[in-house]
N, C-alpha and C positions, 0 to 999 in steps of 0.2 A: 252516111250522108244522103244518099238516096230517100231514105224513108223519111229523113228528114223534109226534101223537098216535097214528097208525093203528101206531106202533115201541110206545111206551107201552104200547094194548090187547094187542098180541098177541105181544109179547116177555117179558113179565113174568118168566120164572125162567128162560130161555134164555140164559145166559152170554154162548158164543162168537156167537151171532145178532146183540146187542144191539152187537156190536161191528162187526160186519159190515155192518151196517144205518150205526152212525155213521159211521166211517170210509168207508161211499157217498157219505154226504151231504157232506162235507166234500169228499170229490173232486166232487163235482159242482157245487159250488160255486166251486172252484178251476175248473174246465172254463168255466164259465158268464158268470164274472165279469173283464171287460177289465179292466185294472189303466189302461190310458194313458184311459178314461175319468177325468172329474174327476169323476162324481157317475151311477149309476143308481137311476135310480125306479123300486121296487115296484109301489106303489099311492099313492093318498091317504094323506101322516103317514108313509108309510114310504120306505127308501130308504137306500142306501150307498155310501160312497165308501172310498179305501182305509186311511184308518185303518179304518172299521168293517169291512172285509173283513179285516183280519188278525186285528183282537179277536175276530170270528167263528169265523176257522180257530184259533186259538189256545183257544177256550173248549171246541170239537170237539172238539180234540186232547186235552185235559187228559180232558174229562170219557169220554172214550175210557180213556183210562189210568187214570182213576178208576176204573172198572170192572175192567181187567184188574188192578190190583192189592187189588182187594177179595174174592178167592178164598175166604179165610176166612169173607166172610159167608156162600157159598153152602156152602160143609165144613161149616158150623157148623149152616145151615138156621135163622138169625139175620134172619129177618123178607126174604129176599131181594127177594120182591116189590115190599116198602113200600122196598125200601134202591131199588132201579132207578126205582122209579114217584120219587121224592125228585131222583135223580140227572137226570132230564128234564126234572121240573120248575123243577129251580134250572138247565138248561140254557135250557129255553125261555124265561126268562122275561129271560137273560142274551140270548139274540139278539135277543128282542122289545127289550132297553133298544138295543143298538149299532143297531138299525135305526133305531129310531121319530126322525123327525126333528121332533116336537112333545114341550116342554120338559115339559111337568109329567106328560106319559106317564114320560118319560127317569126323572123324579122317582118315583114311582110304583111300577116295577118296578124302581127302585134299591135303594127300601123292599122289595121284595116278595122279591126275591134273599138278603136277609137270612133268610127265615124257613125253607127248604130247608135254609140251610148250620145253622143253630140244631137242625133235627130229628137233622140228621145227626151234630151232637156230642154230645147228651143223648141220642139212641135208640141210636147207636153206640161212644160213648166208652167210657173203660175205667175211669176211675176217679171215686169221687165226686165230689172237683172240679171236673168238667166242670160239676158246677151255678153253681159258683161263677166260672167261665170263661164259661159264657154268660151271665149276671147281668152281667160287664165287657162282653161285646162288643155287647149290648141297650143296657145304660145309654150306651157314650159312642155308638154310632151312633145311637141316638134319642135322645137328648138336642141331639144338633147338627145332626140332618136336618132335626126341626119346624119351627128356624129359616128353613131352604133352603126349605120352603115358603112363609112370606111374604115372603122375597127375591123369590121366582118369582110374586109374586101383586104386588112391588111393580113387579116385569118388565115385567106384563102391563097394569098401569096406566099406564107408558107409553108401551109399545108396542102394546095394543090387540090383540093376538095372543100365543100361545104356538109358533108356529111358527120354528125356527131362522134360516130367511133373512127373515122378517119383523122379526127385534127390531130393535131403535134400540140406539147405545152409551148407556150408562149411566152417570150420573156420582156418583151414590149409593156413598157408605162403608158406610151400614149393608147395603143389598145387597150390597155385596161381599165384607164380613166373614161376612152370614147365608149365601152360597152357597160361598164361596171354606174356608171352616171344615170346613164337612162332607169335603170332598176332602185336605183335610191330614188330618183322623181316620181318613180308610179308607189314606191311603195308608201308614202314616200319618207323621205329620213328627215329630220328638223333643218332646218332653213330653206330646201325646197317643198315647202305642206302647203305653202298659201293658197294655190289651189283648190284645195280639197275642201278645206269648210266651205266656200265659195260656191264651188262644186253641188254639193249636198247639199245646202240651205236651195238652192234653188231648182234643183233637179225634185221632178217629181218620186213620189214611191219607189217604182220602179226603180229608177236612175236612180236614187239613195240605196238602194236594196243590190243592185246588180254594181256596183260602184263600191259599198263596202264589204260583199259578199264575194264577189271573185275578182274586179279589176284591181285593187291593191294587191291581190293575191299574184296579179304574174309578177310584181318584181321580187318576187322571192321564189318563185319557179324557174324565173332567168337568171336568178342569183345562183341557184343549184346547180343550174346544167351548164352556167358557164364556168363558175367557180374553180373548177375542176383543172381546167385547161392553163388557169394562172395562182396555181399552188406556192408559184416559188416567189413571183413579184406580189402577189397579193401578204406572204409573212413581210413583207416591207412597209406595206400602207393598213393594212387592217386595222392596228392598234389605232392609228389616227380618226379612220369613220366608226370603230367601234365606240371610239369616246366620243364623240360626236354625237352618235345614235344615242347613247346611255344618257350622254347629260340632255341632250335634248328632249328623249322622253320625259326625264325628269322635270324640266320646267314644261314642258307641255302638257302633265298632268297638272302643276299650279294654274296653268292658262284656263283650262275646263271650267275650275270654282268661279272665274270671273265671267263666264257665261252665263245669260239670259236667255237663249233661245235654244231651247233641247236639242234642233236638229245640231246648231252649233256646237252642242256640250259634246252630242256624242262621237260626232264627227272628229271633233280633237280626242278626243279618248280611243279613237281609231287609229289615229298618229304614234298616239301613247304605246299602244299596243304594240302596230308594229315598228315599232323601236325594236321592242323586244325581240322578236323576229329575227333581224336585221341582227344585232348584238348576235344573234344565237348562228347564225349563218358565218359568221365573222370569227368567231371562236374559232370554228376552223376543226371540232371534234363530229363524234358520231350522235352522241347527246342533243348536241346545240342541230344537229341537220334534223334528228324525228323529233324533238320540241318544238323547232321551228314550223313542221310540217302540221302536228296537232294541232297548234295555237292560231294555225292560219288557218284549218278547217273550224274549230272551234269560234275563234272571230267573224270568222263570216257568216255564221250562223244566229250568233247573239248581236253582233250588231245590226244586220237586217231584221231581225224581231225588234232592238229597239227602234230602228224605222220608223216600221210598220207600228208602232203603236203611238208616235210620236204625230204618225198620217193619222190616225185615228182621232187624235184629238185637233186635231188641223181642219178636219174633215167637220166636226161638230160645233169647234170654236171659233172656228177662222184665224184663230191665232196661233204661235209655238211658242211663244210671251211666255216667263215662269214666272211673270207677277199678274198673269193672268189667271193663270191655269193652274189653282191650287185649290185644295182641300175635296180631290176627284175620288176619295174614299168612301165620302159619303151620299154622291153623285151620280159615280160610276163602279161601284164595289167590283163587279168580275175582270175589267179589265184593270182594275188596283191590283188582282192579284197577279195579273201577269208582269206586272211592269217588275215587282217587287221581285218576283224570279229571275227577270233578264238581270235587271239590276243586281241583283243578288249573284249570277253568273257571269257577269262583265268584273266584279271583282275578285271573280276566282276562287267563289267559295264553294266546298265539295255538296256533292259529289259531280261537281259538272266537269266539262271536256277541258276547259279552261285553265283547271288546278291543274291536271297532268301535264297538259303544253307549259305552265308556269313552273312547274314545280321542278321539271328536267330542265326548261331556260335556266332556274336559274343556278342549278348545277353546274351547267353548260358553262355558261360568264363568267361562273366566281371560282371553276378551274383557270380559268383563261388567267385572271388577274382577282386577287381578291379585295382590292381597292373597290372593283364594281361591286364589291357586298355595299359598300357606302351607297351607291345609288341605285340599284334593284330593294334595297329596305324602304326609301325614300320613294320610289316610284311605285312601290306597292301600299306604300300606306297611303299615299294621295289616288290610288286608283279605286282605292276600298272609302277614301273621304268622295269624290266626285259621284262614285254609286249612288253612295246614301242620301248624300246632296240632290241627285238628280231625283230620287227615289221619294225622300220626305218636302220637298220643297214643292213636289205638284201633287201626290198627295194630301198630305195635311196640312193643317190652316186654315182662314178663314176664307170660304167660297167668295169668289170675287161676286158681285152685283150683276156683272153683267148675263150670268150663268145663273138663271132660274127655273131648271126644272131637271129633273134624274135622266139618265139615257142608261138604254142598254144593250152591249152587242148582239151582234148577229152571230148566226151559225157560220157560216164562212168566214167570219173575222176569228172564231175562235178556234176553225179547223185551221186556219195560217197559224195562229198561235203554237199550237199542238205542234205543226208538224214542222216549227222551228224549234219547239222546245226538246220535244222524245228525242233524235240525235246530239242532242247538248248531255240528253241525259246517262242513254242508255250506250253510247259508244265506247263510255272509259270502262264499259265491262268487256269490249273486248279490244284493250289498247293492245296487245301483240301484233294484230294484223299494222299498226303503223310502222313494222318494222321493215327496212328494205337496203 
């Protein structure tokens, strides 16, 4: 955390430093940290094992990439400082939660991770809406977090501690609804998601990138580490949010095809996804916890490259219109070939990271119940239909009128590409390390 702040003081408008600096720490972290340990200790309250070592490298990574694709703000000389000094702080406050192994810390900087990504949609957004976008993401996250805190105060009533390996199992419904709620809203499960396209359409790069790359990601971090504690009331309710999750993924894949506006497509296809997740957490095996965990590093990775290239054509068209923004093959040929990779990898086709988080999901579910084969078959053919959809509909066709002349990336658009893609690619050669 220290070296964290001493980057903050003295990187403030340094672009390429600020990245040179993350990307240290992040290997040195990897250098540092034995994976066949089950658990190392910081200090007192802190401390990580290998889920929270990969949630670490992954919040690195992104927010590394956040940075490199926000060029604009420094072109523009659009508050650069306050956008970097924003960008650490919803970093730091994200390692401080994966470490802290004392619960209402956990709780605490859950809340406080919120309020970075909030500056970052309303100081950097683009259009007025973003008011009304962060109005939804304020209301349902604090409206069902206040809860989580006297779940965790009813915890500590009788466990006498906040500390993780100190709790007692719990037999309490109402704590399980007050804690287990907040983690379907961030993740979030079908009927609490209106947020989230809302969210995304309005939130710039960044906020899209750091929004579908790790904050969906902590309600299945808090699903993990609470789960545990309510093993015996949770075989009571599960069956009911897993059908929930499943069907709802499944119409929320139908939901995507009626989309026009790519950030919108992808952002539902986000939802889609972590359904999956969600489902796989719920199953309640060992399967369904390392799919879950795969498919969450995996998504976070392909859906901030669809982002970022979604910013790309935002950035040149002024529009996210898919009856705008068609026939970019011929137009814009190298970034048609990246589209057609994420896209390609958003449906889970091999050899990406994506297939293995899918492939064990869905072993996972169709243990559980094998009625869910009925809608994991359904929600994988509409996930592989909304790809192609999103894939050929702004590629090919006929170049709208308004777009008369070729464009072509830049080197730093296609080193973002790169070094969202090589982890999609080359991690399922060594999936054993996911295991924990």
């Amino acid at each position: 955390m220290f070296y964290l702040i001493i980057l903050t003081l003295l990187s403030f408008n340094n672009f390429w430093l600020i990245l040179y600096y993350l990307f240290v720490l992040m290997f040195l972290i990897i250098i540092k940290f034995d994976l066949s340990l089950y658990f190392s200790n910081l200090s007192f309250g802190f401390g990580f094992d290998n889920l929270s070592y990969f949630m670490i490298i992954l919040s690195i990574w992104i927010v590394g990439l956040m940075q490199l694709s926000s060029m604009k703000v420094y072109k523009e000389n659009n508050y650069p400082g306050y956008f970097v000094f924003n960008l650490l702080l919803l970093l730091m406050s994200l390692l401080i939660l994966f470490c802290t192994t004392n619960f209402f810390m956990f709780y605490i900087f859950f809340e406080i991770s919120l309020i970075p990504l909030l500056i970052l949609m309303l100081g950097w957004g683009y259009n007025p809406e973003r008011y009304m976008a962060s109005y939804y993401l304020m209301f349902y996250t604090l409206f069902f977090s206040l809860p989580m805190m006297v779940g965790l105060f009813l915890f500590m009533g009788s466990s006498k501690s906040m500390f993780m390996f100190e709790f007692q199992f719990i037999y309490s419904g109402v704590s399980y609804f007050f804690i287990m709620l907040v983690f379907f809203v961030k993740m979030p499960m079908f009927m609490v998601h209106l947020w989230l396209p809302k969210a995304h359409v309005e939130a710039p790069v960044a906020g899209s990138m750091i929004l579908a790359g790790i904050m969906l990601k902590l309600g299945g971090y808090g699903m993990i580490r609470f789960l545990p504690y309510f093993m015996k009331i949770n075989l009571l309710f599960n069956v009911y949010f897993l059908s929930i999750s499943m069907l709802g993924g499944t119409m929320i894949s139908l939901i995507c095809l009626w989309q026009s506006d790519i950030k919108s497509l992808i952002a539902y296809s986000s939802v889609s996804h972590m359904s999956l997740v969600m489902s796989g957490l719920l199953s309640l095996n060992y399967l369904g916890l390392m799919g879950s965990l795969v498919l969450m590093i995996s998504h976070g990775l392909c859906s901030s490259g669809l982002f970022c290239l979604a910013n790309y054509y935002y950035e040149r068209f002024s529009s996210r219109s898919m009856y705008i923004i068609k026939g970019l093959i011929n137009i814009f040929p190298s970034i048609s070939f990246w589209m057609f990779m994420f896209s390609s990898f958003n449906m889970a086709a091999p050899p990406s990271l994506n297939l293995l988080g899918e492939v064990v999901l869905f072993n996972s579910i169709s243990s559980y119940s094998l009625i869910m084969m009925v809608f994991l078959m359904v929600l994988s053919f509409f996930s592989a239909v909304y790809s192609i959809y999103l894939y050929a509909y702004t590629q090919h066709g006929k170049v709208s009128s308004i777009i008369y002349c070729s464009f072509y990336g830049v080197n730093r658009e296609f080193l973002l590409m790169v070094l969202h893609f090589m982890p999609l690619l080359f991690l399922i050669l060594v999936s054993d390390s996911f295991n924990f």
